[in-house]
C-alpha positions as CSV (number, residue, x, y, z in Angstrom):
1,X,0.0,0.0,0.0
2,X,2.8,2.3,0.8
3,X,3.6,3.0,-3.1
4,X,-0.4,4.8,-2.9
5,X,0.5,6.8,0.0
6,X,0.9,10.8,-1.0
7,X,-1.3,13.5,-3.0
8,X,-1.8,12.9,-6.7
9,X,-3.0,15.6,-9.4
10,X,-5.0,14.0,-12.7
11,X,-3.1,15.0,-15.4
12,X,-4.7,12.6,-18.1
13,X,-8.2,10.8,-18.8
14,X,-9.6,8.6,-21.3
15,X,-13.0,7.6,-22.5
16,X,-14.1,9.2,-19.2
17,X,-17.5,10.7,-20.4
18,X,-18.3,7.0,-21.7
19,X,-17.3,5.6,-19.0
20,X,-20.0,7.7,-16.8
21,X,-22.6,7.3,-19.2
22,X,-21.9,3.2,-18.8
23,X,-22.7,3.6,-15.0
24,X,-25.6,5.5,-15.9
25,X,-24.4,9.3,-14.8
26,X,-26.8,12.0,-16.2
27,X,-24.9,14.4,-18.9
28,X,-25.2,17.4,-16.2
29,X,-23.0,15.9,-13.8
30,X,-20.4,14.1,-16.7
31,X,-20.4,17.9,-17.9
32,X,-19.1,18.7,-14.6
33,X,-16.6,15.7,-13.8
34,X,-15.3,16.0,-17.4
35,X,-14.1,19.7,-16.5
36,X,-12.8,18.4,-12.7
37,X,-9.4,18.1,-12.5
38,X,-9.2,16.1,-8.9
39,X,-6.4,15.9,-6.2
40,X,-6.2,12.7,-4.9
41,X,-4.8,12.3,-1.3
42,X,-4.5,8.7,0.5
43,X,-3.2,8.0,3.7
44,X,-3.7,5.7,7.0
45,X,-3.9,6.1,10.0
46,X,-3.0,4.6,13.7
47,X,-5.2,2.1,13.5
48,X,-4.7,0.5,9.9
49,X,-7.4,3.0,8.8
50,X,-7.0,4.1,4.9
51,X,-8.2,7.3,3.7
52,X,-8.4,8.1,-0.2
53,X,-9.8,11.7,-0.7
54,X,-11.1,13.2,-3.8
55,X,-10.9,16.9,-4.2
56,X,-12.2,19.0,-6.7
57,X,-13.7,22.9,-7.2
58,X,-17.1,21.0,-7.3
59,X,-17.0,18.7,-4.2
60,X,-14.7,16.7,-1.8
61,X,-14.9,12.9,-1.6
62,X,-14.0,10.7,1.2
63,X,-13.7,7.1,2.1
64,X,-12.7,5.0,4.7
65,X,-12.0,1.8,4.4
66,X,-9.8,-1.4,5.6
67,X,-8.7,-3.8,3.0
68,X,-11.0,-6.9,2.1
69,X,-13.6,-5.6,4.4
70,X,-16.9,-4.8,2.5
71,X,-17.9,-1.0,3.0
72,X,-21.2,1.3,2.7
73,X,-19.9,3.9,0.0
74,X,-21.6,7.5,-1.5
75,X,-20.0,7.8,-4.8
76,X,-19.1,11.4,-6.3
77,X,-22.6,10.8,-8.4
78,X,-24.3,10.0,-5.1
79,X,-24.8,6.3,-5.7
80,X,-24.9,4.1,-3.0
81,X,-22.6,1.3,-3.1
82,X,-21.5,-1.8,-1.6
83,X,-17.4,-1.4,-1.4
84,X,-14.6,-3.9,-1.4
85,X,-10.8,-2.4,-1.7
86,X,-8.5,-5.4,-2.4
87,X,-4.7,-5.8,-2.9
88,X,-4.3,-7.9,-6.2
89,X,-1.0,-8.5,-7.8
90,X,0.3,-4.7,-6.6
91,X,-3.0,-3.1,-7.7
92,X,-5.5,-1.2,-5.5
93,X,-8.8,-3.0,-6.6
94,X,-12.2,-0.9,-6.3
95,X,-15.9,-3.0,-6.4
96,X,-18.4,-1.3,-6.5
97,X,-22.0,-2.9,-6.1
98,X,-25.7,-1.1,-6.5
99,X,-28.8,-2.0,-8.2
100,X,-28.0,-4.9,-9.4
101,X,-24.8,-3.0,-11.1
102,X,-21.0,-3.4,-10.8
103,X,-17.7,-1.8,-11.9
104,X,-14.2,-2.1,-10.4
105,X,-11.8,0.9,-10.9
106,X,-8.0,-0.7,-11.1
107,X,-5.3,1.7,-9.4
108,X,-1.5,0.8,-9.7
109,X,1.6,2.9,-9.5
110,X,3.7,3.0,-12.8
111,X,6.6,5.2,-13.3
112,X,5.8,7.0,-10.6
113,X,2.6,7.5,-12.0
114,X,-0.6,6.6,-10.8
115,X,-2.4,5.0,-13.3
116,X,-6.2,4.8,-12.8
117,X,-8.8,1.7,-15.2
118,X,-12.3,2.4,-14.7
119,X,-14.0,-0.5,-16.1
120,X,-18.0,-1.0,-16.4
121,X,-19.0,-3.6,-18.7
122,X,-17.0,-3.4,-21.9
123,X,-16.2,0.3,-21.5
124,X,-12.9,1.2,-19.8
125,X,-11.6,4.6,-18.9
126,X,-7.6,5.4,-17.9
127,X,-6.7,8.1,-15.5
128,X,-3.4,9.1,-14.9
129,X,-2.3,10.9,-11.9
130,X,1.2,12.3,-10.8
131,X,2.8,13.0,-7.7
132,X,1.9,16.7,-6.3
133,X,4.5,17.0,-4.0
């Protein structure tokens, strides 16, 4: 987990509007999140505790979570979801379950990069974030 750790800045994104329209986000709010350019801060705490926080001009996301234990989760888009964070093969593995519905977002550092795979159904989406030090 340690390679997560830190503050990230998007600096690319791909196929991200069809991405959103694959979960089923409305074209207001994939207006929106198409112009956010988020800051991503993880981090853990005493406990064992990790944090991931999204911040944009639009609105601040935070979750809590331990690895492999399922979580309640309000998505950026306000769904509510059924969370799993897993550690697979060096990746940071996202599940996301609601109404019947379920995508996994892929995070692994490359480079020094953090590269981000949204995947719902047959779309996929790649965000790439660097270091904001």
């Amino acid at each position: 987990m340690e390679q997560f750790m830190g503050t990230w800045k998007l600096t690319a994104s791909e196929n991200f509007d069809e991405y959103m329209k694959a979960v089923g986000i409305g074209f207001a709010s994939r207006q929106i999140a198409n112009l956010a350019k988020p800051s991503l801060l993880l981090s853990v705490d005493d406990q064992g505790l990790i944090s991931m926080k999204s911040t944009t001009t639009f609105k601040t996301v935070e979750i809590k979570f331990r690895l492999d234990e399922e979580f309640d989760e309000i998505t950026a888009d306000d769904r509510k979801a059924k969370t799993v964070m897993r550690l697979v093969d060096g990746k940071l593995v996202q599940t996301q379950n609601w109404e019947g519905k379920s995508t996994t977002i892929e995070r692994e550092v490359q480079g020094g990069k953090l590269i981000v795979k949204c995947i719902m159904d047959d779309v996929v989406s790649m965000r790439t974030y660097e270091r904001d030090e």
